[in-house]
PyMOL Python script that loads the backbone (N, CA, C, O; Angstrom):
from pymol import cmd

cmd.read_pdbstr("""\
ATOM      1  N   UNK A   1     157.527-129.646 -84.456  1.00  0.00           N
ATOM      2  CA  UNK A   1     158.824-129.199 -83.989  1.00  0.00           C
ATOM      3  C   UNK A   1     159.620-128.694 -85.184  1.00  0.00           C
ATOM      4  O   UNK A   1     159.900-129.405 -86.148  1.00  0.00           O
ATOM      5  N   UNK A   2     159.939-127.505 -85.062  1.00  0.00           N
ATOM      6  CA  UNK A   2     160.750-127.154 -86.292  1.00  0.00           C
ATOM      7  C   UNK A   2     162.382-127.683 -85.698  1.00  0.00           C
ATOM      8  O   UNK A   2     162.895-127.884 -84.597  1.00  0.00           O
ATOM      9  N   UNK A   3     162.950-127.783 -87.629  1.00  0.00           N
ATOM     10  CA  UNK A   3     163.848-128.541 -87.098  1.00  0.00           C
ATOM     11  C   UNK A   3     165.227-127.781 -87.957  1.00  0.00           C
ATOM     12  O   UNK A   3     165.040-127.542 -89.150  1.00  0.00           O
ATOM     13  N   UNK A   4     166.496-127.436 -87.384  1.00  0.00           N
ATOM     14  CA  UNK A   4     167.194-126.777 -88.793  1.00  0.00           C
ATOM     15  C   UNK A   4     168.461-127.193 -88.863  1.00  0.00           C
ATOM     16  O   UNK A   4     169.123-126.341 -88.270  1.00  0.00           O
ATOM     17  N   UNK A   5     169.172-128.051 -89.269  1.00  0.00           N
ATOM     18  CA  UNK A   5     170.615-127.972 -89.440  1.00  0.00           C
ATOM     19  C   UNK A   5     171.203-127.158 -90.248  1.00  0.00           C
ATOM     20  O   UNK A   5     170.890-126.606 -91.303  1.00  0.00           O
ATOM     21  N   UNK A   6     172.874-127.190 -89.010  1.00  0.00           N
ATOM     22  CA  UNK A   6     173.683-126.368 -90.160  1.00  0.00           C
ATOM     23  C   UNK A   6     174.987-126.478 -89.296  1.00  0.00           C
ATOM     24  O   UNK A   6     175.301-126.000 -88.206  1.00  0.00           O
ATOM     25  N   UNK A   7     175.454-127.070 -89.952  1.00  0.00           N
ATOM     26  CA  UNK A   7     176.964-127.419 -90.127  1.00  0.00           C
ATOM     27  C   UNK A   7     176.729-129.267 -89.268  1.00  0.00           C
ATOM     28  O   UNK A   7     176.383-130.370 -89.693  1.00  0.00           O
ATOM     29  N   UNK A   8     177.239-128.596 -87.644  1.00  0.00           N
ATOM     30  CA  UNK A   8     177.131-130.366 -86.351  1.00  0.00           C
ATOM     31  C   UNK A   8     176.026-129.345 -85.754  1.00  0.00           C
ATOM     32  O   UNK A   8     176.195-129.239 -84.539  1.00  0.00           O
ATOM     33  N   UNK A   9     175.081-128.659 -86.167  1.00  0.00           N
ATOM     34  CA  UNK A   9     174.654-128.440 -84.583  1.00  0.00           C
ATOM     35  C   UNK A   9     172.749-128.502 -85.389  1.00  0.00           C
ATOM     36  O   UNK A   9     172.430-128.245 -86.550  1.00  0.00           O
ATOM     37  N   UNK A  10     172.046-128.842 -84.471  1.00  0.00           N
ATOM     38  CA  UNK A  10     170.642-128.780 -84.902  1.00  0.00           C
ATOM     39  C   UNK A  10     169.738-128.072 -83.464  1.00  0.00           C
ATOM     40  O   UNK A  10     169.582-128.339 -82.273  1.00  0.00           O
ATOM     41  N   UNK A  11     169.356-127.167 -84.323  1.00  0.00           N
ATOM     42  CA  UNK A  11     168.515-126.471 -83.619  1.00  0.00           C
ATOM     43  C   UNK A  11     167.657-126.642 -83.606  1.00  0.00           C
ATOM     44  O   UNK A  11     167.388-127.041 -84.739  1.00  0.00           O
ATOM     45  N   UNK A  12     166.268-126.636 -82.655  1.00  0.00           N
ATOM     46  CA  UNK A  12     165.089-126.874 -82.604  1.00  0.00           C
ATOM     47  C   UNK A  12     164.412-125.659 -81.245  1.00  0.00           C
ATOM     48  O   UNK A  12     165.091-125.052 -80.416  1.00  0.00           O
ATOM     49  N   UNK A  13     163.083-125.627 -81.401  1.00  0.00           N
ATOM     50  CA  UNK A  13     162.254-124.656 -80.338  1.00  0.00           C
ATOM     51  C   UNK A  13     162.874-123.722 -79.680  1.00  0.00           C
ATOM     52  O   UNK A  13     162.414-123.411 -78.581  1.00  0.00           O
ATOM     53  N   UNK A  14     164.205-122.966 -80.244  1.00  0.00           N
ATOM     54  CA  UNK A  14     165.070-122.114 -79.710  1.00  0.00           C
ATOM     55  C   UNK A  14     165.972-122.475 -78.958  1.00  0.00           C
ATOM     56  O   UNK A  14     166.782-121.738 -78.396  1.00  0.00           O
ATOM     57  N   UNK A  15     165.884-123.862 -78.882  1.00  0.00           N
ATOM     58  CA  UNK A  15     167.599-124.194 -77.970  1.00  0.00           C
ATOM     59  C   UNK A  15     168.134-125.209 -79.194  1.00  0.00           C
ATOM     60  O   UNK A  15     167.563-125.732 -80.152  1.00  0.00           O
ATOM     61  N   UNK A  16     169.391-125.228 -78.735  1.00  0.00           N
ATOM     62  CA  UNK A  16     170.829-125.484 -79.740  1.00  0.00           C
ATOM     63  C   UNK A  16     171.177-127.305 -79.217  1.00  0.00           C
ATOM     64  O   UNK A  16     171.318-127.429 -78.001  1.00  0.00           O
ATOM     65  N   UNK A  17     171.282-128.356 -79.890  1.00  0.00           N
ATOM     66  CA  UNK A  17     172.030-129.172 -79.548  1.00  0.00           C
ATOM     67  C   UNK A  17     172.685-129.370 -80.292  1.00  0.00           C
ATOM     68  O   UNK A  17     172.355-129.499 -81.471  1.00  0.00           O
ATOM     69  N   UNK A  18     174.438-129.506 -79.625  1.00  0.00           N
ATOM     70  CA  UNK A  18     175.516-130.036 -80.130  1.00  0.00           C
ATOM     71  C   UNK A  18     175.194-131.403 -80.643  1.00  0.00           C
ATOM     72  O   UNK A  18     174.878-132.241 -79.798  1.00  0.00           O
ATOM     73  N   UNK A  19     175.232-131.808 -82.102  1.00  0.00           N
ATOM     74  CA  UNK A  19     175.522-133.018 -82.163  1.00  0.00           C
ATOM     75  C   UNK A  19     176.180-133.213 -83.512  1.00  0.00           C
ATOM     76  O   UNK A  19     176.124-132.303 -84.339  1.00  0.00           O
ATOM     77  N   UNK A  20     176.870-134.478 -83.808  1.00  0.00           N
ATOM     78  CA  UNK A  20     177.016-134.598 -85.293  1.00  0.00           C
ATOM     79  C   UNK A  20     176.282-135.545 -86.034  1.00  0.00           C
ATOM     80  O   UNK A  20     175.714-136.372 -85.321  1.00  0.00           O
ATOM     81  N   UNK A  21     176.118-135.679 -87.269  1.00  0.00           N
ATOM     82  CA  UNK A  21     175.867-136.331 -88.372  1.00  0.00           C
ATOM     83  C   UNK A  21     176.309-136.306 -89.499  1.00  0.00           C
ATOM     84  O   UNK A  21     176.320-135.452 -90.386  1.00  0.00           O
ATOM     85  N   UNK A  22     176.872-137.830 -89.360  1.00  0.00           N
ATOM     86  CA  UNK A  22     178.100-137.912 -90.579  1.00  0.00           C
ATOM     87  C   UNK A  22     177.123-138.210 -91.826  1.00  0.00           C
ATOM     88  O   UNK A  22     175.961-138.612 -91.769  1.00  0.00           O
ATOM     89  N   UNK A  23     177.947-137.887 -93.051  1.00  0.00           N
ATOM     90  CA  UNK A  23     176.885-138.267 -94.354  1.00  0.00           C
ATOM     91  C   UNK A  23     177.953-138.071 -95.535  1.00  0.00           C
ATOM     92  O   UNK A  23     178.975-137.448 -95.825  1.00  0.00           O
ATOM     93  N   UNK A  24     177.068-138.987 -96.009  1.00  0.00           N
ATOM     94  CA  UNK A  24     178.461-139.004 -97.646  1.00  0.00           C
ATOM     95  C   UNK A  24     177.617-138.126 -98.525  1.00  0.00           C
ATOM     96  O   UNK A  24     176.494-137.705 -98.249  1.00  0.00           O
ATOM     97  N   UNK A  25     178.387-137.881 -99.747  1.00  0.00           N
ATOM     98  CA  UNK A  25     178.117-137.466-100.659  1.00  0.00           C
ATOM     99  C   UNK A  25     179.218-136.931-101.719  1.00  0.00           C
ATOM    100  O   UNK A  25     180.406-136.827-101.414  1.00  0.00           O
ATOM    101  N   UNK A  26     178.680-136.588-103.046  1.00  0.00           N
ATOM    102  CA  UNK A  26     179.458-136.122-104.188  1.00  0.00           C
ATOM    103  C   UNK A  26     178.882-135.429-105.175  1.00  0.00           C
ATOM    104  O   UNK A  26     177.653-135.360-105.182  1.00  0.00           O
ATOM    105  N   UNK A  27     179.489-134.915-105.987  1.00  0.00           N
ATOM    106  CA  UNK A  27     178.855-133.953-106.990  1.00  0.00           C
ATOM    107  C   UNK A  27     178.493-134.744-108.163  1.00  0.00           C
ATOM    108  O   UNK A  27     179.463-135.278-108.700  1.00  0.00           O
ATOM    109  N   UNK A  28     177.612-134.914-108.585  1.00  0.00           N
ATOM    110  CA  UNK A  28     177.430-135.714-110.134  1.00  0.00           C
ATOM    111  C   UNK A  28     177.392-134.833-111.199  1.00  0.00           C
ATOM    112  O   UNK A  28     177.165-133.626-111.286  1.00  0.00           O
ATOM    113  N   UNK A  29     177.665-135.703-111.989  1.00  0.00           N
ATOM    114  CA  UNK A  29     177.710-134.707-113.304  1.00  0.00           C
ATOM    115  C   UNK A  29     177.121-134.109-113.991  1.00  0.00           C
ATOM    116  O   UNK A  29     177.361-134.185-115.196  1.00  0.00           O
ATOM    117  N   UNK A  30     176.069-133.239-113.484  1.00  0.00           N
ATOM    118  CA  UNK A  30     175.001-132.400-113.819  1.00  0.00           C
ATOM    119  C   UNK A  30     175.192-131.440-113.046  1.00  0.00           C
ATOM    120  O   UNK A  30     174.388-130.518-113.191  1.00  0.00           O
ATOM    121  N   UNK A  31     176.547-131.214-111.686  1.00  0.00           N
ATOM    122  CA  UNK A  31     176.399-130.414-111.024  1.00  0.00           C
ATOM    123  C   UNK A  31     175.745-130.778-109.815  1.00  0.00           C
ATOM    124  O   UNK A  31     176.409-130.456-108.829  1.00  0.00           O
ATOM    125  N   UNK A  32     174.459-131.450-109.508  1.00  0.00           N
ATOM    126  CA  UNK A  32     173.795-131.786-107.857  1.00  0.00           C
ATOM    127  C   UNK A  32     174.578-132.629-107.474  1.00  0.00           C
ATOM    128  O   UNK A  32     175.162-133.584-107.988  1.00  0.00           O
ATOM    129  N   UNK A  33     174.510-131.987-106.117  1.00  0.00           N
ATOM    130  CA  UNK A  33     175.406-132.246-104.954  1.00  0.00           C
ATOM    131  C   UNK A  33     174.491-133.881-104.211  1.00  0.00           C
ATOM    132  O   UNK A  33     173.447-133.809-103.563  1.00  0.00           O
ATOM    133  N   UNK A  34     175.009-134.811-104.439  1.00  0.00           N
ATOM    134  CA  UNK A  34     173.483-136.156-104.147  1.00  0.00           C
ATOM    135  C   UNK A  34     174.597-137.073-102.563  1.00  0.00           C
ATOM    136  O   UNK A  34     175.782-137.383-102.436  1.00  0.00           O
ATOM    137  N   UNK A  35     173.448-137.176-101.742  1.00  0.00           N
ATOM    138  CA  UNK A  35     174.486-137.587-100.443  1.00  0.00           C
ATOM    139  C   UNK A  35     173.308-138.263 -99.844  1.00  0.00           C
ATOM    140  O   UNK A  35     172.181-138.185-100.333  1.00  0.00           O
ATOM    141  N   UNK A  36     173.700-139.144 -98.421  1.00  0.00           N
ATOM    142  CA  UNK A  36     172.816-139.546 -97.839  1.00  0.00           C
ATOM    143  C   UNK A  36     173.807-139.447 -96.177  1.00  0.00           C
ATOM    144  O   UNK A  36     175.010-139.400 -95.922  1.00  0.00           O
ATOM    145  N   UNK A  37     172.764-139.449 -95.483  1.00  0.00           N
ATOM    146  CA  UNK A  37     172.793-140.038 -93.990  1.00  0.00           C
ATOM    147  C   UNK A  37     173.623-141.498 -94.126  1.00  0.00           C
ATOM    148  O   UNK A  37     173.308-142.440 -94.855  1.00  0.00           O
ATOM    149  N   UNK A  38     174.695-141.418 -93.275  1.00  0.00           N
ATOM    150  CA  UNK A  38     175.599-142.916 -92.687  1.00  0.00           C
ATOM    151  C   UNK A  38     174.545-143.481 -92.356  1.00  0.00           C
ATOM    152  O   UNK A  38     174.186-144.435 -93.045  1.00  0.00           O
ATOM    153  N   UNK A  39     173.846-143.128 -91.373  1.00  0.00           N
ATOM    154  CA  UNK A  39     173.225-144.350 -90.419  1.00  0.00           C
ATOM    155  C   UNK A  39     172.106-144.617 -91.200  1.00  0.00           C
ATOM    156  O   UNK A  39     171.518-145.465 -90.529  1.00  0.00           O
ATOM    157  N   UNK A  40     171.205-144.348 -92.571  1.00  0.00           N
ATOM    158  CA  UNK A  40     170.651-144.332 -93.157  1.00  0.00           C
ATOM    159  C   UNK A  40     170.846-143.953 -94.822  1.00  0.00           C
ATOM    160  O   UNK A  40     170.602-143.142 -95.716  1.00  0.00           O
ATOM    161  N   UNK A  41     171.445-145.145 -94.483  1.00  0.00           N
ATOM    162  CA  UNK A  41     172.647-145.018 -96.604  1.00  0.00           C
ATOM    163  C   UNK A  41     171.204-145.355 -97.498  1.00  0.00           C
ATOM    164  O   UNK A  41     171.140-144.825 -98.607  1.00  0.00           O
ATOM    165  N   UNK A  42     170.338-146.000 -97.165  1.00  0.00           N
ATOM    166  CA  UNK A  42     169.059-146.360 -98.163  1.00  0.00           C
ATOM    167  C   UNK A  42     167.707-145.081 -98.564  1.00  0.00           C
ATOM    168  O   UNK A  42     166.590-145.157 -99.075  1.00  0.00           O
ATOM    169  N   UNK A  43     168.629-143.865 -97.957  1.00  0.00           N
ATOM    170  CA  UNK A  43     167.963-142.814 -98.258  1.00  0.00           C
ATOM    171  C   UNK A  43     168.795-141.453 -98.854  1.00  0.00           C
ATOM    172  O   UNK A  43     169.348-140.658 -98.095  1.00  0.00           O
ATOM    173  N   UNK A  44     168.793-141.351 -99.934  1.00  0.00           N
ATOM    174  CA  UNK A  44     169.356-140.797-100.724  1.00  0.00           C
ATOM    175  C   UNK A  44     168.793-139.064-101.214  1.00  0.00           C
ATOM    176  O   UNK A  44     167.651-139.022-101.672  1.00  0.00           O
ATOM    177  N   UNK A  45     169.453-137.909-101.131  1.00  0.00           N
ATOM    178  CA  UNK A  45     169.002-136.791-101.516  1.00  0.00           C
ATOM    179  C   UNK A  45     169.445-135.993-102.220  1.00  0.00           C
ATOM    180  O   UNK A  45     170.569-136.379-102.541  1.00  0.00           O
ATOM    181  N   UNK A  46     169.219-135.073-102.668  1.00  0.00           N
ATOM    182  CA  UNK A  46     170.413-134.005-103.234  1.00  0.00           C
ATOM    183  C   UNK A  46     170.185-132.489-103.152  1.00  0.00           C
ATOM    184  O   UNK A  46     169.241-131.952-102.571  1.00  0.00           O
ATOM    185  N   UNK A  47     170.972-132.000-103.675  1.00  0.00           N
ATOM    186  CA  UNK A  47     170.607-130.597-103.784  1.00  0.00           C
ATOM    187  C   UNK A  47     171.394-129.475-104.484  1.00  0.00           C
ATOM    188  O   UNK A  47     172.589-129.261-104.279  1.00  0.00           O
ATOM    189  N   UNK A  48     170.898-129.034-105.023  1.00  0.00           N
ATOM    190  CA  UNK A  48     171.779-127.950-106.013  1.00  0.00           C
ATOM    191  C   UNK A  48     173.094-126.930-105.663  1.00  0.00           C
ATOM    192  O   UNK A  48     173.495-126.033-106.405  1.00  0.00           O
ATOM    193  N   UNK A  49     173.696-127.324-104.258  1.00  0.00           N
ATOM    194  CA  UNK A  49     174.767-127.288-103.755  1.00  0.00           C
ATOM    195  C   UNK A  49     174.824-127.694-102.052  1.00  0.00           C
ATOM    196  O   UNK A  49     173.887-127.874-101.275  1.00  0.00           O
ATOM    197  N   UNK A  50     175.902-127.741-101.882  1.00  0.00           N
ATOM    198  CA  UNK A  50     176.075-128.533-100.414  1.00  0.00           C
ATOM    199  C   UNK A  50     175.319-127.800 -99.197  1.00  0.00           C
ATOM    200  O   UNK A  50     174.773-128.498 -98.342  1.00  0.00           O
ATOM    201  N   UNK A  51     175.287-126.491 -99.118  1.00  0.00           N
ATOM    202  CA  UNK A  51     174.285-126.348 -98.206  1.00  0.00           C
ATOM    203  C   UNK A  51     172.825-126.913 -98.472  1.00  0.00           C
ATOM    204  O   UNK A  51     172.165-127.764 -97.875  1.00  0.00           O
ATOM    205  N   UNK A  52     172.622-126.301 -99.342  1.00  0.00           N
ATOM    206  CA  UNK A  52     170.542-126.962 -99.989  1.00  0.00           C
ATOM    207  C   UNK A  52     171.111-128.861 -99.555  1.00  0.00           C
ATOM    208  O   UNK A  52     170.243-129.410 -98.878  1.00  0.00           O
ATOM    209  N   UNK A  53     172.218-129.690 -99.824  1.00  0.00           N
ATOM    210  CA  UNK A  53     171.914-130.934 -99.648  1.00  0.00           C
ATOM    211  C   UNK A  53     171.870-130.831 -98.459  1.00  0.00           C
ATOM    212  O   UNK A  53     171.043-131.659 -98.076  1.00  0.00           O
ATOM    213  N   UNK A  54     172.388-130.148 -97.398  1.00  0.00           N
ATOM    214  CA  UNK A  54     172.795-130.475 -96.155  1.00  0.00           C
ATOM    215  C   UNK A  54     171.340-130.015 -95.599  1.00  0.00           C
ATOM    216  O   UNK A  54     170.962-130.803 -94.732  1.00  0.00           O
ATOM    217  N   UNK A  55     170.715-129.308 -95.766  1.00  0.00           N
ATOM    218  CA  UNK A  55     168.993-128.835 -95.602  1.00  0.00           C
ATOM    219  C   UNK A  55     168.332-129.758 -95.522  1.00  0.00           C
ATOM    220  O   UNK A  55     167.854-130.122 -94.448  1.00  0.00           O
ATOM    221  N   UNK A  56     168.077-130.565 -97.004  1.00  0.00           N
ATOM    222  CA  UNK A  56     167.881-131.899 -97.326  1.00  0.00           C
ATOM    223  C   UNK A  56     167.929-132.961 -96.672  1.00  0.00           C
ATOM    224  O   UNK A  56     166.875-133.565 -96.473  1.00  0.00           O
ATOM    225  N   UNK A  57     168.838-133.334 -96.300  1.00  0.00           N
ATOM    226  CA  UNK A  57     169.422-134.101 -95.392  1.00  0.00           C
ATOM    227  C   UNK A  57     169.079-134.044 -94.074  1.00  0.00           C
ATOM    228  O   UNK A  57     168.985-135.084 -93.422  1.00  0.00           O
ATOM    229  N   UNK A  58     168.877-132.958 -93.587  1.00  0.00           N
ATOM    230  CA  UNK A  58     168.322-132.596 -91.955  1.00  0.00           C
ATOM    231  C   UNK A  58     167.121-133.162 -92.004  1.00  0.00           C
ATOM    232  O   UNK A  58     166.703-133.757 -91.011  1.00  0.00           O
ATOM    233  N   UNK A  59     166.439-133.081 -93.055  1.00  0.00           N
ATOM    234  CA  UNK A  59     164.849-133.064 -93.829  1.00  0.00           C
ATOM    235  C   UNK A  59     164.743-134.879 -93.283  1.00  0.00           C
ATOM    236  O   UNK A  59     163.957-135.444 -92.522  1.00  0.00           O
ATOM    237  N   UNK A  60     165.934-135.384 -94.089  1.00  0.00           N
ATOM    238  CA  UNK A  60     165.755-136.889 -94.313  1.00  0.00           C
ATOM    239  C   UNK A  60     165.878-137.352 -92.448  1.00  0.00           C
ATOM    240  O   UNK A  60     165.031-138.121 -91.995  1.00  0.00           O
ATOM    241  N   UNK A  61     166.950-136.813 -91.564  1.00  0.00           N
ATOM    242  CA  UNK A  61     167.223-136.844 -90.162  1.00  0.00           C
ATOM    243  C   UNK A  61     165.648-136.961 -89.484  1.00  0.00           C
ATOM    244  O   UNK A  61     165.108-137.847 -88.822  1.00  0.00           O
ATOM    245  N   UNK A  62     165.175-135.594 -89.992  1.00  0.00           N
ATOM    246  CA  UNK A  62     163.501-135.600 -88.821  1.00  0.00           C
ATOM    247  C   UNK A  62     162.848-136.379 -89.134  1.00  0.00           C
ATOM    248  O   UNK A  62     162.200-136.745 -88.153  1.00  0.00           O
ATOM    249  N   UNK A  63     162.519-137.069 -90.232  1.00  0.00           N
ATOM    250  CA  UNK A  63     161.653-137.557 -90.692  1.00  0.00           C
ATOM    251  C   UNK A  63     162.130-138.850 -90.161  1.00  0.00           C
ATOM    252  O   UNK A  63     161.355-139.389 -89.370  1.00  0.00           O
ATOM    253  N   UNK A  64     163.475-139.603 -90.475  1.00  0.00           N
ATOM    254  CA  UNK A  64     163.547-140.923 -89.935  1.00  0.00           C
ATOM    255  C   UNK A  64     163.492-140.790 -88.396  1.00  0.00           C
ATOM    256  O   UNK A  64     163.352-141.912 -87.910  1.00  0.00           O
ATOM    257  N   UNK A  65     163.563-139.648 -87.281  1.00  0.00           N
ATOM    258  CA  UNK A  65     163.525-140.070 -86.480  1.00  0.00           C
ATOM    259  C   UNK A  65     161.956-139.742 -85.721  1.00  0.00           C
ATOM    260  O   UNK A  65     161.627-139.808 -84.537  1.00  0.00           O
ATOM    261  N   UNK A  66     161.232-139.395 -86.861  1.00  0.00           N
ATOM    262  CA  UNK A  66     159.648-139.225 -86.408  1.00  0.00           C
ATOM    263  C   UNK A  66     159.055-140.718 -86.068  1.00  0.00           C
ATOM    264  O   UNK A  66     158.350-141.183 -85.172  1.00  0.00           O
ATOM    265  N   UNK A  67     159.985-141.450 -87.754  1.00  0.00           N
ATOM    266  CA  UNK A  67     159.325-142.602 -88.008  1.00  0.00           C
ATOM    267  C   UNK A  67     159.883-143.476 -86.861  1.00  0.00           C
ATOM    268  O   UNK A  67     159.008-144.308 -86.620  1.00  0.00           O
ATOM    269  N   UNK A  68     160.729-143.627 -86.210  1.00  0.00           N
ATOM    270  CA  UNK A  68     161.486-144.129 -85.625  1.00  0.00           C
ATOM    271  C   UNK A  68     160.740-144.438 -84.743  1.00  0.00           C
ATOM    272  O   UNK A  68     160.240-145.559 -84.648  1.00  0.00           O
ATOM    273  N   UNK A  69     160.455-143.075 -83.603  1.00  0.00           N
ATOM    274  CA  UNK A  69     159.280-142.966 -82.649  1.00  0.00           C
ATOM    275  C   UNK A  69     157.802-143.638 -83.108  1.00  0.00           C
ATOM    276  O   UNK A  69     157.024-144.173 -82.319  1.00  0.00           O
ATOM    277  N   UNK A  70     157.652-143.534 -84.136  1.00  0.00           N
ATOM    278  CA  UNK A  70     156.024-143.953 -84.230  1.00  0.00           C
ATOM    279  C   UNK A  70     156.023-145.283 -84.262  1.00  0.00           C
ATOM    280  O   UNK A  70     154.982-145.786 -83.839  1.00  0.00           O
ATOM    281  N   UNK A  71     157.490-146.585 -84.906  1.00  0.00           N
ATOM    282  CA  UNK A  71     157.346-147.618 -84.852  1.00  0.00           C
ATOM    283  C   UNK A  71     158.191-148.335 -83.916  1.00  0.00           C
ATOM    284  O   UNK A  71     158.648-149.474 -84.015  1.00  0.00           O
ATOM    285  N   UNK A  72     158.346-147.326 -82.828  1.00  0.00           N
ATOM    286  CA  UNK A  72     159.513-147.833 -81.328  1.00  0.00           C
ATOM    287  C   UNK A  72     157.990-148.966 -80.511  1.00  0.00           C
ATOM    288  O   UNK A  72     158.175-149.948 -79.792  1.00  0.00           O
ATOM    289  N   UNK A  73     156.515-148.356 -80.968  1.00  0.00           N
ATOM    290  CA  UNK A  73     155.688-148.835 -79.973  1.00  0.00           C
ATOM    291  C   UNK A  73     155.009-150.030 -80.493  1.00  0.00           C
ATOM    292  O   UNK A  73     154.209-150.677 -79.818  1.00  0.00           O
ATOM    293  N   UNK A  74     155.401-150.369 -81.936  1.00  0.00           N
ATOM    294  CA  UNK A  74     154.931-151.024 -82.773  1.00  0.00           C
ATOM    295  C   UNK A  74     155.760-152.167 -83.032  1.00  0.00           C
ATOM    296  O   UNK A  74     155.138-153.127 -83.486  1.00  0.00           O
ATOM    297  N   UNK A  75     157.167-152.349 -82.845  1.00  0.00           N
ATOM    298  CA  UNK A  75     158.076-153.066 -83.340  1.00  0.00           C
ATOM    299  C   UNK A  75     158.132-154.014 -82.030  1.00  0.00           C
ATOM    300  O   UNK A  75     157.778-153.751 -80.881  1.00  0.00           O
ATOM    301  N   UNK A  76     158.697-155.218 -82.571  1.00  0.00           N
ATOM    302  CA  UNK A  76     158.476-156.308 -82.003  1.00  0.00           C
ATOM    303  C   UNK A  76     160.084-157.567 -82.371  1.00  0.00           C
ATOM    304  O   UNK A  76     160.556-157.720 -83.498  1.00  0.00           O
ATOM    305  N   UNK A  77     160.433-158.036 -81.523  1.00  0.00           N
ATOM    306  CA  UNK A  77     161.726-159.032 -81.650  1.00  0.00           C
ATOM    307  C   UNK A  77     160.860-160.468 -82.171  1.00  0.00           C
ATOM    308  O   UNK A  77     159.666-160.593 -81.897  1.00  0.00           O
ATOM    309  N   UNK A  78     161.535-161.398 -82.861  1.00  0.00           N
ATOM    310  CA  UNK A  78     161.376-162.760 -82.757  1.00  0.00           C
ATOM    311  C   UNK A  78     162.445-163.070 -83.238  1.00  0.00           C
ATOM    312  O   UNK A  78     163.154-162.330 -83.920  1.00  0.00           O
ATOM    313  N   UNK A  79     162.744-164.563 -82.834  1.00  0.00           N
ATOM    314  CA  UNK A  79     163.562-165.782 -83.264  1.00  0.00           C
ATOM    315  C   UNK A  79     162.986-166.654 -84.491  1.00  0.00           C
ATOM    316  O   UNK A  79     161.931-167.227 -84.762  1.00  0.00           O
ATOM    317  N   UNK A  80     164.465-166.409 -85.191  1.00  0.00           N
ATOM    318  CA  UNK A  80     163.870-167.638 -86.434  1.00  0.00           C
ATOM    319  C   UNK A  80     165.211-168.935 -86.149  1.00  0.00           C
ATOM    320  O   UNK A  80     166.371-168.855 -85.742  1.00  0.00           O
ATOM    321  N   UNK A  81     164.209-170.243 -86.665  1.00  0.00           N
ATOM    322  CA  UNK A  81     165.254-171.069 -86.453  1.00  0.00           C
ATOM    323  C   UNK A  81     165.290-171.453 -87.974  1.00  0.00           C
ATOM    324  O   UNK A  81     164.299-171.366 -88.699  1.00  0.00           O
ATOM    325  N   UNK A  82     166.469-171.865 -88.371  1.00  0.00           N
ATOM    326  CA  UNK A  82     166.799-172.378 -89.874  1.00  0.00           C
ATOM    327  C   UNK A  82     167.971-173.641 -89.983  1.00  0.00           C
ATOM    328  O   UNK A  82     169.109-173.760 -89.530  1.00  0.00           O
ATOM    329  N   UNK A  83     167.372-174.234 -90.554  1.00  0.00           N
ATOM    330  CA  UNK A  83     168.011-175.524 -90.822  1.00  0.00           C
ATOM    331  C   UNK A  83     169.057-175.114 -92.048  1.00  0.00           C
ATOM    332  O   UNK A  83     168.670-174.592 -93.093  1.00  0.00           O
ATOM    333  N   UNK A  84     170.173-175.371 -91.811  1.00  0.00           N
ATOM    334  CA  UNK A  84     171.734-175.106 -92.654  1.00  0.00           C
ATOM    335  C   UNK A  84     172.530-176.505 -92.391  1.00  0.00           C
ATOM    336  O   UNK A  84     173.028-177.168 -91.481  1.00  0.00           O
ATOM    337  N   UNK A  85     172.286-176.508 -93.989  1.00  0.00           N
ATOM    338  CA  UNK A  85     173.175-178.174 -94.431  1.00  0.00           C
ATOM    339  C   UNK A  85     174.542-178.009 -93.344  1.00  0.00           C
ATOM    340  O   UNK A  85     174.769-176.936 -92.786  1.00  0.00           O
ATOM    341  N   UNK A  86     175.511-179.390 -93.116  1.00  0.00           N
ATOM    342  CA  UNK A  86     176.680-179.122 -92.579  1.00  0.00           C
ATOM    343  C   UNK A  86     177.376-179.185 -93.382  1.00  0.00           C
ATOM    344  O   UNK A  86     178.573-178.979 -93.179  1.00  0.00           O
TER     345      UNK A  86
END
""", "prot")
cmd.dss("prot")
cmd.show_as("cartoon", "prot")
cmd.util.cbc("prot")
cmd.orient("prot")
C-alpha cells in the first residue's frame, strides 16, 4: 500500500483520508529538523527540513501501524498479582 502524507491528510491507493497526526518536534543545532509521533514518542526521526521530517514521520506512522496489525493476532492480556508492603 503506498502511503503519503502531507500536511492532516494521508493518502493511499488514490483515495484521500482526512485525518490528523499530532507530532512534536524542533530544530537542533546542526540545522535537522528531529520530531516524533505523540502516540509513539519512543520513535524518533528527522529530516533536513520540516517537510522531509514530516515524510519521515508518515514513514514511522505505516510502519507502526503494519506492526500493529501483525501483532493484533499475536498479543495476548494477563494478570499479575504483586505483593506491596502496607
Amino acid at each position: 500500500m503506498a502511503l503519503l502524507f502531507l500536511g492532516n491528510s494521508i493518502f493511499y491507493s488514490g483515495r484521500s483520508l482526512n485525518m490528523e497526526v499530532k507530532y512534536t518536534y524542533w530544530e537542533a543545532d546542526d540545522g535537522l529538523f528531529i520530531g516524533y509521533l505523540d502516540n509513539y514518542p519512543d520513535h524518533f526521526t528527522q529530516g533536513h527540513d520540516l517537510t522531509e521530517l514530516e515524510e519521515m514521520l508518515a514513514d514511522v506512522y505505516q510502519i507502526r501501524q503494519e506492526e500493529e496489525k501483525r501483532l493484533a493476532q499475536k498479543r495476548k492480556n494477563g494478570v499479575l498479582q504483586l505483593m506491596v508492603p502496607a
